[in-house]
MDAnalysis code that builds the backbone (N, CA, C; Angstrom):
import MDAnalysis as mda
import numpy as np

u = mda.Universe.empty(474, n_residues=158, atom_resindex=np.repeat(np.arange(158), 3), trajectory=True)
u.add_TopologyAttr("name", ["N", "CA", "C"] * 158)
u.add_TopologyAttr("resid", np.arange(1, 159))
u.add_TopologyAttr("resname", ["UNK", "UNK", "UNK", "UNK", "UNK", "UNK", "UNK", "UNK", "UNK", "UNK", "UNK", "UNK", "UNK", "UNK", "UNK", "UNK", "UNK", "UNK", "UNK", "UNK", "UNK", "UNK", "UNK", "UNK", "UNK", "UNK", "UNK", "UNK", "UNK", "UNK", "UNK", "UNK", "UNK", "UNK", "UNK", "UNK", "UNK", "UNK", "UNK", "UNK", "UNK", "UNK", "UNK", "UNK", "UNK", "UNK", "UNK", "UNK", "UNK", "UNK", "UNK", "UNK", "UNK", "UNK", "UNK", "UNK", "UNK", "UNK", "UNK", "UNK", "UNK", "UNK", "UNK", "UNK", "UNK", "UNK", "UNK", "UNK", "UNK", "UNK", "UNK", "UNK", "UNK", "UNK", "UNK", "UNK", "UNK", "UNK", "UNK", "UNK", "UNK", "UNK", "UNK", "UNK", "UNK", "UNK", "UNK", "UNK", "UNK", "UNK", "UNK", "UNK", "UNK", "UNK", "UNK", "UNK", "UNK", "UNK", "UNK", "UNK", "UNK", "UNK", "UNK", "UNK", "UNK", "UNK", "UNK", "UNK", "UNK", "UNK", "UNK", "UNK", "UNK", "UNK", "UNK", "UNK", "UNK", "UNK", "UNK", "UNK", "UNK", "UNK", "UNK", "UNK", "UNK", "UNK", "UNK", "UNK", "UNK", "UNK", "UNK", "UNK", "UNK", "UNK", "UNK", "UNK", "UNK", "UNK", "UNK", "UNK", "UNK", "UNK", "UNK", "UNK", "UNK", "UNK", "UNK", "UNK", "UNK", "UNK", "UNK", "UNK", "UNK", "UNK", "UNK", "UNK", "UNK", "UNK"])
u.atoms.positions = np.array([
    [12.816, 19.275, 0.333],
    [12.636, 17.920, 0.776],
    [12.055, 17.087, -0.363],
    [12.984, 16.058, -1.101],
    [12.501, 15.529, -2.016],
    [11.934, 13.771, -1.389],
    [11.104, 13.356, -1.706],
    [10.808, 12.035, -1.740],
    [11.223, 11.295, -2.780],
    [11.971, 9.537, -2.278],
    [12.341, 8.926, -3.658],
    [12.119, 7.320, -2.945],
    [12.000, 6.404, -3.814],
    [11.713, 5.173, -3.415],
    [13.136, 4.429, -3.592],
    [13.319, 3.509, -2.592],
    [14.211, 3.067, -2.161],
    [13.998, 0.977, -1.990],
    [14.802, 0.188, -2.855],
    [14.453, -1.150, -1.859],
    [14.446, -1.310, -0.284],
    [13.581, -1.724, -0.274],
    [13.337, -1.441, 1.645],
    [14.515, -2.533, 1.782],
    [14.904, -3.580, 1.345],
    [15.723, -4.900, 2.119],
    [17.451, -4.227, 1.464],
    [17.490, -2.730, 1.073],
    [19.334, -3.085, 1.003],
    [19.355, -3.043, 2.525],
    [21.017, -3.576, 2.560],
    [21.485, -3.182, 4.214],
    [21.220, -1.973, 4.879],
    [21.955, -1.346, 4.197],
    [21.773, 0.592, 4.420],
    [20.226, 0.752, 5.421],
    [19.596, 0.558, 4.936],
    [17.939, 0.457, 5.337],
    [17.318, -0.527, 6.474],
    [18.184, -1.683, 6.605],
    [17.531, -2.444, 7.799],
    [17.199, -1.867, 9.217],
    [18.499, -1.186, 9.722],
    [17.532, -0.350, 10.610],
    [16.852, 0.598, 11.225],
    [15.943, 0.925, 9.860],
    [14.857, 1.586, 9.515],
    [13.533, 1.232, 9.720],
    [13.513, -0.621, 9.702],
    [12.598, -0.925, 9.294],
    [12.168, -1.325, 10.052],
    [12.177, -1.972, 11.725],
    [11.482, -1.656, 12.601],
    [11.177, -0.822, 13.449],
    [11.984, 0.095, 13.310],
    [11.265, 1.256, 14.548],
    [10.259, 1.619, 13.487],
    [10.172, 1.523, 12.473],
    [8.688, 2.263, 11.284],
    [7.548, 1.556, 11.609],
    [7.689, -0.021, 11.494],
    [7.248, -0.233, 11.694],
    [6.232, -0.739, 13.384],
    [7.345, -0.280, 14.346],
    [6.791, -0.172, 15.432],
    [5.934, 0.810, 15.668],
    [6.206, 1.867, 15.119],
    [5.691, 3.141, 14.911],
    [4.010, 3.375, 14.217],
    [4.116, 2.176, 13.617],
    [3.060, 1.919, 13.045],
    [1.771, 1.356, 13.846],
    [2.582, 0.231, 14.798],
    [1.807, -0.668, 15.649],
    [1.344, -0.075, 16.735],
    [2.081, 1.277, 17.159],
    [1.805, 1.712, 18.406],
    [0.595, 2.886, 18.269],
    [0.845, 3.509, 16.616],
    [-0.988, 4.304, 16.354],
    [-1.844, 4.203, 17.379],
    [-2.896, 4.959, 17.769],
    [-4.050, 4.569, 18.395],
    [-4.959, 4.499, 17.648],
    [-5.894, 3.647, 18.193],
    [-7.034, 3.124, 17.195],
    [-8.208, 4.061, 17.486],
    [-8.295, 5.524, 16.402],
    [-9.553, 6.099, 16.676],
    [-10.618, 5.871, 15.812],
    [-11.805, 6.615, 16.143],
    [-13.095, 6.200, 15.316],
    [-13.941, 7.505, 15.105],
    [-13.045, 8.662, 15.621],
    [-13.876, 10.005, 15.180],
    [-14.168, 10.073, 13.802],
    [-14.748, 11.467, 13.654],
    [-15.138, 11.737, 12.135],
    [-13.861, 12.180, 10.989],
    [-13.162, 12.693, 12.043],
    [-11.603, 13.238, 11.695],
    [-10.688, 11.906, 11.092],
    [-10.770, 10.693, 12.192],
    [-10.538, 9.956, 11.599],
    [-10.552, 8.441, 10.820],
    [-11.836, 9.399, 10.068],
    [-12.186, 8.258, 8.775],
    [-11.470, 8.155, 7.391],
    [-10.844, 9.832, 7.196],
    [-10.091, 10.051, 6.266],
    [-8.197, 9.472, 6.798],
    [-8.042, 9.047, 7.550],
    [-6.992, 8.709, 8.078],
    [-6.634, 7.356, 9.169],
    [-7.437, 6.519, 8.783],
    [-7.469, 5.376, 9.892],
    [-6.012, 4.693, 10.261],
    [-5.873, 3.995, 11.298],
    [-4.886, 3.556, 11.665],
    [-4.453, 2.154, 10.945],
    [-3.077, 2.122, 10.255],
    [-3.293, 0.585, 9.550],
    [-3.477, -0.681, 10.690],
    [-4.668, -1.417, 10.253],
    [-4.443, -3.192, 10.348],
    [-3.353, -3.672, 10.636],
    [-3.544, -4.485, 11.560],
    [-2.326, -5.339, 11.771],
    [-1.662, -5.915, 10.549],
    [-2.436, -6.546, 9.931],
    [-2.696, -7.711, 8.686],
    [-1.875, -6.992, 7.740],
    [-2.054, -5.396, 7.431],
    [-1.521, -4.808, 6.877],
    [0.051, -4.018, 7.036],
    [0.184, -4.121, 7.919],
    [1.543, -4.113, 9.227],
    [2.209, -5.372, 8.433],
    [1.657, -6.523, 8.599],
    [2.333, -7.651, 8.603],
    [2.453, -8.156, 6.928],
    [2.125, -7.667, 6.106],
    [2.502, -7.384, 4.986],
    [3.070, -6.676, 4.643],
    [2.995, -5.434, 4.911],
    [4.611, -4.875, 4.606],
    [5.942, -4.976, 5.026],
    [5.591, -6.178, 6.240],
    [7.105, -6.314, 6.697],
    [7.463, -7.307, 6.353],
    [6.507, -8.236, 5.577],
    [7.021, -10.232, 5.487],
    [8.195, -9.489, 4.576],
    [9.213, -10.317, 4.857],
    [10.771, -9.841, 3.475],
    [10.456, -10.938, 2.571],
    [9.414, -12.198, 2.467],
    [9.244, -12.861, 1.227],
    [8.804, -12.154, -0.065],
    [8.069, -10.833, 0.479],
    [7.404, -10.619, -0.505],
    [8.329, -9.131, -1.137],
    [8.240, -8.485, -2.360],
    [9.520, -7.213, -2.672],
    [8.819, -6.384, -1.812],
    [9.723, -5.186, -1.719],
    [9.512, -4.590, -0.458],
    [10.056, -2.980, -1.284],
    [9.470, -1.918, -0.851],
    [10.003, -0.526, -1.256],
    [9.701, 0.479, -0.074],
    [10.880, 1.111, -0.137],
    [10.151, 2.452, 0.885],
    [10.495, 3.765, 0.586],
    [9.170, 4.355, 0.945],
    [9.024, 5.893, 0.719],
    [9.802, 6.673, 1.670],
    [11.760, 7.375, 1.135],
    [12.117, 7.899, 1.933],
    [11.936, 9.506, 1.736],
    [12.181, 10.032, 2.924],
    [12.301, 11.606, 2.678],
    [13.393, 11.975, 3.694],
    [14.337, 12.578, 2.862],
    [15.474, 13.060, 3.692],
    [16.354, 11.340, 4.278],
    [16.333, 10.776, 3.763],
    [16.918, 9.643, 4.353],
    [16.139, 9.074, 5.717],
    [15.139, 9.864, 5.621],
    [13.749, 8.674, 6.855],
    [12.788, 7.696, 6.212],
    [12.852, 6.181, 6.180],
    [11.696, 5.846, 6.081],
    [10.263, 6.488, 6.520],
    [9.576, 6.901, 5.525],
    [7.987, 7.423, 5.996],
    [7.063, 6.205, 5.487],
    [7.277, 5.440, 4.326],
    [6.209, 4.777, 3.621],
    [6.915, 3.687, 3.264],
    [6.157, 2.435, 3.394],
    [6.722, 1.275, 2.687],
    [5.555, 0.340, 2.539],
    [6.288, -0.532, 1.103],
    [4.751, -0.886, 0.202],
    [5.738, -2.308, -0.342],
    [4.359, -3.565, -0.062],
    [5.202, -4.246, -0.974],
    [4.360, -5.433, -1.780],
    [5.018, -6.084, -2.795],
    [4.230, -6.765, -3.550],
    [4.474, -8.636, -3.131],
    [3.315, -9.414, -3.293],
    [3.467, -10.728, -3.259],
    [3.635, -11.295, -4.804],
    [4.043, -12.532, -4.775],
    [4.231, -13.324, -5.516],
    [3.099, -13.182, -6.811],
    [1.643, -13.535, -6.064],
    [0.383, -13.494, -6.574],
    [0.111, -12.320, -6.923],
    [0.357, -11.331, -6.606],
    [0.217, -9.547, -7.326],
    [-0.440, -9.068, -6.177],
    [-0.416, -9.484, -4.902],
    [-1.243, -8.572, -3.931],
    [-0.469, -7.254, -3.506],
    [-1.069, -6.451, -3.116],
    [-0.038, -4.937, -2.924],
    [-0.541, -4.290, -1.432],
    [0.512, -3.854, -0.423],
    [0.211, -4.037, 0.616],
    [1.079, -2.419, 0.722],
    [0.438, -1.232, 1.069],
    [0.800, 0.657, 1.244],
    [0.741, 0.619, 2.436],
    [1.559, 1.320, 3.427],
    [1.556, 1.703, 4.261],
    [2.597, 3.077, 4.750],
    [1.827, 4.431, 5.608],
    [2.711, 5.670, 5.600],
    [2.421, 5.878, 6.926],
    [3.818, 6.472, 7.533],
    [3.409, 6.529, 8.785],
    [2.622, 8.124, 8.849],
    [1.727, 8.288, 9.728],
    [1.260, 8.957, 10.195],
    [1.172, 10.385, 9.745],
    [2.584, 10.815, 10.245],
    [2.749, 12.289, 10.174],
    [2.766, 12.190, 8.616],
    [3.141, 11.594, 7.817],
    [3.469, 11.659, 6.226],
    [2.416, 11.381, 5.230],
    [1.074, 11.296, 5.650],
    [0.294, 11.043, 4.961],
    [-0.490, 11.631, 4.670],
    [-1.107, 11.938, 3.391],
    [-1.626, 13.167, 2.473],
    [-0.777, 13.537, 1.653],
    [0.562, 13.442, 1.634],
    [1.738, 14.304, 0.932],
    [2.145, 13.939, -0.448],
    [1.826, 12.716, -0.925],
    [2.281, 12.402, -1.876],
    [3.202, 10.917, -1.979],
    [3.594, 10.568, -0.958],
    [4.579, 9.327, -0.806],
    [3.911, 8.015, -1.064],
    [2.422, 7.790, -0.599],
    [1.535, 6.961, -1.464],
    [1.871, 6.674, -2.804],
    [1.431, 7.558, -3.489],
    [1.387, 7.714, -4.786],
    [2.469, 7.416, -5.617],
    [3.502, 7.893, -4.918],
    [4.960, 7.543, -5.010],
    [4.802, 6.043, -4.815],
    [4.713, 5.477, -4.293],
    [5.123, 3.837, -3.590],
    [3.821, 3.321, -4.634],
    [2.717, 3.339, -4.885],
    [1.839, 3.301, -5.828],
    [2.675, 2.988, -7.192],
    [2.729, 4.133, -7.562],
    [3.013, 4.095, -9.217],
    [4.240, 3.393, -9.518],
    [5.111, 3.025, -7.959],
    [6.749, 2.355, -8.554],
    [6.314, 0.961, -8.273],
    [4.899, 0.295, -7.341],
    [4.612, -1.008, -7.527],
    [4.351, -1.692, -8.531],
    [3.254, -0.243, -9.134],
    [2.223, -0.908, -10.469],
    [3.650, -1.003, -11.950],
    [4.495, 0.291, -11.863],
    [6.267, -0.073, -12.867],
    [6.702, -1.669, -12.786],
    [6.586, -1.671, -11.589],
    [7.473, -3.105, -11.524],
    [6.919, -4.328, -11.482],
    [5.656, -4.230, -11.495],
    [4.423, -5.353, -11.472],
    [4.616, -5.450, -13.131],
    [4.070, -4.377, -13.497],
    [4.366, -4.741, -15.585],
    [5.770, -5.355, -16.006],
    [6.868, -4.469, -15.150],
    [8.043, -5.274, -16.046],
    [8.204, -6.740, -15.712],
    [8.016, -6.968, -14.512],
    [7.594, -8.589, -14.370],
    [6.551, -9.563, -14.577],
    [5.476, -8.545, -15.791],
    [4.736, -9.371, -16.302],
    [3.200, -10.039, -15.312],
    [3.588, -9.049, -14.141],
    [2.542, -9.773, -13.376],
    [0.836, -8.950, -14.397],
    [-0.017, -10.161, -14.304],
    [-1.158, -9.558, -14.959],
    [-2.132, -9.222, -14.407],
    [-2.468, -9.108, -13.343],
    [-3.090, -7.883, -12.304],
    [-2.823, -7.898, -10.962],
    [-3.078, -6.898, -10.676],
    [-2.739, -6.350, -9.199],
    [-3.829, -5.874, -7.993],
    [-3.594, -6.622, -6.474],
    [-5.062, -6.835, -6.023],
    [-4.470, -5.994, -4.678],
    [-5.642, -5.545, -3.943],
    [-5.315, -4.677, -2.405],
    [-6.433, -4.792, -2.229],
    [-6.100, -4.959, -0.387],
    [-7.919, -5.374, 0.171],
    [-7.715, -4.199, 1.411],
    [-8.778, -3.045, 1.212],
    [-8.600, -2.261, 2.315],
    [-10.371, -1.864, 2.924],
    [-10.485, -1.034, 3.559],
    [-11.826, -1.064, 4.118],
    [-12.924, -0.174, 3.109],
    [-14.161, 0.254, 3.246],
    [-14.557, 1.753, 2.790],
    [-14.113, 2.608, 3.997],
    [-13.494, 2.663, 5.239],
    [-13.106, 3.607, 5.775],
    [-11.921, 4.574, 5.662],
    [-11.132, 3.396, 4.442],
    [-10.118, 4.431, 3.931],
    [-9.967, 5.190, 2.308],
    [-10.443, 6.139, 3.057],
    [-10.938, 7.111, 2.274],
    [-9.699, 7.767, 1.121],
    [-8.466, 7.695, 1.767],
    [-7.353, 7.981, 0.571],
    [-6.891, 7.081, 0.168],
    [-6.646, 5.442, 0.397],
    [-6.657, 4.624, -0.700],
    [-7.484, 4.491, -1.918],
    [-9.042, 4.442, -1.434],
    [-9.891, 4.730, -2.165],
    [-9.738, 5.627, -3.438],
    [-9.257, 7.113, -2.970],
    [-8.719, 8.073, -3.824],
    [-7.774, 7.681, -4.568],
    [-6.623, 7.501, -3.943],
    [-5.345, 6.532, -4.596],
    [-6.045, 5.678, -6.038],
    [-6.621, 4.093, -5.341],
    [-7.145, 3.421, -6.825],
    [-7.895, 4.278, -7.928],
    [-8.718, 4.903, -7.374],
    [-9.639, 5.401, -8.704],
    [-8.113, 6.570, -9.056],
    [-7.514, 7.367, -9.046],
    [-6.750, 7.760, -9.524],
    [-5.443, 6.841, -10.496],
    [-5.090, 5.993, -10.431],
    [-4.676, 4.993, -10.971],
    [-5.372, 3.894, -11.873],
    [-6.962, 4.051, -11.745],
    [-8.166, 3.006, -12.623],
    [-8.121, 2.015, -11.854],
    [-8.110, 1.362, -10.821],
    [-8.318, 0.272, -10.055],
    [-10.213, -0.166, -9.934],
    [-10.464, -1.211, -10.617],
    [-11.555, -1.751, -9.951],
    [-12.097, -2.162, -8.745],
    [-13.451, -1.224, -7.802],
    [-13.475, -1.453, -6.915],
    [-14.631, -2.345, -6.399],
    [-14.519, -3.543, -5.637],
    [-15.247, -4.446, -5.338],
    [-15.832, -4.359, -3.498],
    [-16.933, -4.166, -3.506],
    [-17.621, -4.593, -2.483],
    [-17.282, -6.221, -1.927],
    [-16.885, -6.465, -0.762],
    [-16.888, -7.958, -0.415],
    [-17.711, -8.168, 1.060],
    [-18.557, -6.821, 1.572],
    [-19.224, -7.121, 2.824],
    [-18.348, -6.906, 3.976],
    [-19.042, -6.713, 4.695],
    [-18.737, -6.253, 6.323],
    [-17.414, -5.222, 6.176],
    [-17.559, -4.125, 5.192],
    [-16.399, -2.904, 5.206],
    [-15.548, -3.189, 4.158],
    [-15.450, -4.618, 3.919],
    [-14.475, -4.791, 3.074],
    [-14.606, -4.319, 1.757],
    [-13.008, -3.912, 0.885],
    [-13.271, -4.011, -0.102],
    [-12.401, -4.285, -0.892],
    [-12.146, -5.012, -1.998],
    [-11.047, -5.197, -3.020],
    [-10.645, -4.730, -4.268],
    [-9.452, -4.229, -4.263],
    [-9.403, -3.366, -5.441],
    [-8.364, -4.246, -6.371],
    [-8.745, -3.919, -7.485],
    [-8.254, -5.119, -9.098],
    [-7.532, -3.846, -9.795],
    [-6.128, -4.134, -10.213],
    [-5.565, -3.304, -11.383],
    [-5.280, -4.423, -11.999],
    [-6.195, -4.409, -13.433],
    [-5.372, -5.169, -14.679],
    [-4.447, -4.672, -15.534],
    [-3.258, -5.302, -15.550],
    [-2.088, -4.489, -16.374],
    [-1.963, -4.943, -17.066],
    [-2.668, -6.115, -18.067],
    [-2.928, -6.335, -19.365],
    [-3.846, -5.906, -20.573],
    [-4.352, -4.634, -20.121],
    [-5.350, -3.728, -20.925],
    [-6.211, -4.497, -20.559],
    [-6.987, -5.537, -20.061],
    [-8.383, -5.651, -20.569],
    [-9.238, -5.486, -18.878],
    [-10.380, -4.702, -18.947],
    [-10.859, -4.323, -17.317],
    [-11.370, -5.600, -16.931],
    [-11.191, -5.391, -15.303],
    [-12.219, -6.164, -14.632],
    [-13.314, -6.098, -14.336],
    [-14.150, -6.949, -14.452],
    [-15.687, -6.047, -13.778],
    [-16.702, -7.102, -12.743],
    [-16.075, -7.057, -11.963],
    [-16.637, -7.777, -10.591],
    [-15.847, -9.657, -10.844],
    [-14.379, -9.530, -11.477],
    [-14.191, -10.768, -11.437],
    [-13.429, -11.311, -9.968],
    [-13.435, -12.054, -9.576],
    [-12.514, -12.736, -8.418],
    [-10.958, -12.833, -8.776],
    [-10.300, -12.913, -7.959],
    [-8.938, -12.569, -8.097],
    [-8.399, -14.628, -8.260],
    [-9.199, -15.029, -8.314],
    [-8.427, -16.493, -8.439],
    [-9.197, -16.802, -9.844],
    [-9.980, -15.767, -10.583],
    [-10.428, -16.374, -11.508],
    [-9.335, -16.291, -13.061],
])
């Protein structure tokens, strides 16, 4: 079973892309200890990976959408895997083909706002060098500069 990234918007793929993402919406929202390493995505985050304004990729395996990730205009980056597929590697996958295509288009950094409860994004950025920012009440924002020079607690409009 190989994983490979795919444009989420060819035809071939459209309908893929809501039952995934229904699939997504229908999660239950737990709060055990079990799952802190695995939380259920945000709506907000739902609704970023599906706007089609913004590029769009998905993590297939075997010809199933499992993961789809996509980038805005402004460099924001929006991961999402369903459920059963997560831990495996398809992140990382959808990861490293955002941050490819963010450089060849010159974008000069790259921003994601996720909680401290998610514990494998977390993993994800610092594995990639992402700067991580505290913003209060859980939040947090992570900075990849893809122009060599680091961030260190700057704002994303600065």
């Amino acid at each position: 079973m190989t994983s490979y990234i795919a444009a989420i918007d060819h035809p071939s793929l459209y309908g893929q892309i809501q039952p995934f993402v229904d699939g997504l919406r229908a999660e239950s929202r737990r709060f055990g200890a079990a799952d802190r390493c695995n939380p259920k995505p945000f709506p907000s985050l739902v609704r970023k990976v599906s706007d089609p304004q913004r590029l769009r990729f998905g993590a297939m395996l075997d010809g199933r959408l499992v993961g789809m990730c996509s980038l805005s205009r402004d460099g924001e980056v929006a991961v999402v895997l369903d459920h059963d597929h997560r831990g495996q590697g398809h992140g990382t996958l959808l990861l490293s083909h955002v941050i490819q295509t963010a450089t060849k288009l010159s974008f000069p950094r790259l921003v994601m706002e996720t909680s401290r409860r998610s514990r494998p994004v977390s993993r994800l950025s610092e594995r990639f060098g992402w700067t991580s920012i505290e913003r209060g009440h859980g939040r947090v924002e992570l900075i990849l500069n893809l122009t060599g020079d680091r961030i260190a607690g700057a704002s994303v409009g600065a």
